[in-house]
N, C-alpha and C positions, 0 to 999 in steps of 0.2 A: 503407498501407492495412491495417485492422486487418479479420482474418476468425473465426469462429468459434475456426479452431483458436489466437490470436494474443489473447489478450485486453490490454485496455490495461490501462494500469498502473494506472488508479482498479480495475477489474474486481479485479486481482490482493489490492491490498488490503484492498480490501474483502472479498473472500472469507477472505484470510490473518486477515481480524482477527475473521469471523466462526467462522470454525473454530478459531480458541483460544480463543473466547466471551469476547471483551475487548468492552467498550461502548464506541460511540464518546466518551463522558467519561473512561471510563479510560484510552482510547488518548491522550486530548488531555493530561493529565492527568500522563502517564506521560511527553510530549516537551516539556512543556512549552508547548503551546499551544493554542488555541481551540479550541472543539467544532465553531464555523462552519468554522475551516480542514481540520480532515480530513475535514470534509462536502463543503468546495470539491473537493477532491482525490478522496474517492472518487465524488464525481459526474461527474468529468471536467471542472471548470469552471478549474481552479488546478493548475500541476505543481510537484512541490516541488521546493525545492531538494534540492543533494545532501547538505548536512548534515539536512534536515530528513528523509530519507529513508534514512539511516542511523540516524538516534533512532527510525524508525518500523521498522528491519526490527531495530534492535537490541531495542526493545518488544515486538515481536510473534516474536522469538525465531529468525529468519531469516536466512539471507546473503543483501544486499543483489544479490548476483552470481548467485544461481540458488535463488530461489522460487519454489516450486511454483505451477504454474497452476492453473487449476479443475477444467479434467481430470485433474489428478494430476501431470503431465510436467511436470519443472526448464522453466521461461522464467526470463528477464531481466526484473528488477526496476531499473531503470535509468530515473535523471530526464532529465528533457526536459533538451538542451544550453543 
């Protein structure tokens, strides 16, 4: 159950890629894939895999093991099993 203080992994992203002012083109761009796929993902529709979420925390300049949330506080950046 995801609360406030807990956001899900699309939330994370999404915030992560807009606070280094990357466009979703360049993020896709940058792993090598579709502009619809990190739209699936940061809408919460698609979870990526685990390579593809290491090219997206390698892109956006992150450890994939503790990205910042939106509140500021280290969460888990970790794909769905």
């Amino acid at each position: 159950m995801n609360t406030p203080e807990s956001p899900t992994l699309a939330q994370i992203i999404r915030d992560l890629r807009t606070r280094k002012k990357v466009t979703v083109r360049e993020l896709a761009a940058q792993i090598d894939r579709s502009i619809g796929f990190i739209s699936q993902i940061e809408r919460g529709l698609s979870q990526p895999r685990v390579e593809d979420l290491d090219a997206i925390s390698q892109a956006l300049e992150v450890s994939r093991n503790r990205a910042p949330a939106s509140n500021g506080s280290p969460a888990p950046m970790n794909a769905a099993p």
